[in-house]
C-alpha positions as CSV (number, residue, x, y, z in Angstrom):
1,X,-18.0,-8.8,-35.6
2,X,-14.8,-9.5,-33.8
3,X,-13.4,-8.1,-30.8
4,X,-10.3,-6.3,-31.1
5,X,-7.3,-7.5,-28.6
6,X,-4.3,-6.2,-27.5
7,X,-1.2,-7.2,-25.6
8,X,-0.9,-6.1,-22.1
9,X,1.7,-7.7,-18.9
10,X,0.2,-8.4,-15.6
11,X,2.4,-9.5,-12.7
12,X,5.3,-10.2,-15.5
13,X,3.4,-12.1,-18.0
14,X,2.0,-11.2,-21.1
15,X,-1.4,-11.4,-21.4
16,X,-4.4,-10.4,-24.8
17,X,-7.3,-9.4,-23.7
18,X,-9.9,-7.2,-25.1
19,X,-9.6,-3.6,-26.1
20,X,-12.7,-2.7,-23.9
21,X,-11.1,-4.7,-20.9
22,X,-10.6,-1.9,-17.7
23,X,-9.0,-2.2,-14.5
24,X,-12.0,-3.5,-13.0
25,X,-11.9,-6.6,-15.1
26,X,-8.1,-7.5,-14.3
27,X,-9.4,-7.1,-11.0
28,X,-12.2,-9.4,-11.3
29,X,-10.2,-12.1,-13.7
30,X,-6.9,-12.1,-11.0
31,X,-7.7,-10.5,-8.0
32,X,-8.8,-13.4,-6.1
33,X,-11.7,-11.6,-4.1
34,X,-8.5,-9.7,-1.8
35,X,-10.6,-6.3,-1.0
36,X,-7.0,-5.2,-0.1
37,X,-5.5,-5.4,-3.5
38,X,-3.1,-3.2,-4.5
39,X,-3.5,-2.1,-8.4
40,X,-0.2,-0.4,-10.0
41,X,-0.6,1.0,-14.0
42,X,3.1,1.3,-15.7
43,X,4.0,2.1,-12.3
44,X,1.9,4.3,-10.8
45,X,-1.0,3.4,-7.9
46,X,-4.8,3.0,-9.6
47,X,-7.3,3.9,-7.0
48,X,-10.3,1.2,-6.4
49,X,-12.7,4.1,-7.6
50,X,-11.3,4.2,-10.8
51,X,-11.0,0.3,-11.8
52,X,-14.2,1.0,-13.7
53,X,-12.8,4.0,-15.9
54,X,-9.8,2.9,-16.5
55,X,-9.1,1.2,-19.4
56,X,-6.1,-0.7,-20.5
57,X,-3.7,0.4,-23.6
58,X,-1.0,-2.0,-26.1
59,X,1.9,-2.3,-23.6
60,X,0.4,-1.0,-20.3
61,X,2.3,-3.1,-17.3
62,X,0.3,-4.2,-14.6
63,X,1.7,-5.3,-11.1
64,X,-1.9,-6.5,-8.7
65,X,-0.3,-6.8,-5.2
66,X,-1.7,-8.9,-2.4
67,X,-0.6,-7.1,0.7
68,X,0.2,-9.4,3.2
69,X,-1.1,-7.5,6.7
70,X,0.2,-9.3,9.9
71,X,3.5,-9.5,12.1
């Protein structure tokens, strides 16, 4: 059987991935191991407790932030 895909933008480029891909896995596939990663959905903040619920729909825009802490 095969997957179903859809079209999704993360950090400004346009990315298919799976219908059944959530926020944990565009954590996992960009977020470089940063435990402070910042997640935002069409705009809006995704807590880290919901990357495993929360799944990804045709269009959504994705920004994963790297905060850079430090002065």
């Amino acid at each position: 059987m095969k997957e179903k895909t859809l079209k999704i933008v993360v950090n400004g480029l346009e990315e298919v991935v799976d219908e059944q891909t959530t926020v944990a896995h565009l954590v996992e596939m960009h977020g470089d191991g940063d435990v402070h990663l910042i997640v935002e959905r069409n705009g809006r903040f995704v807590y880290p407790r919901e990357y495993g619920s929360t799944g990804v729909e045709p269009g959504d825009e994705f920004e994963l932030v790297h905060p850079d802490f430090g002065g």
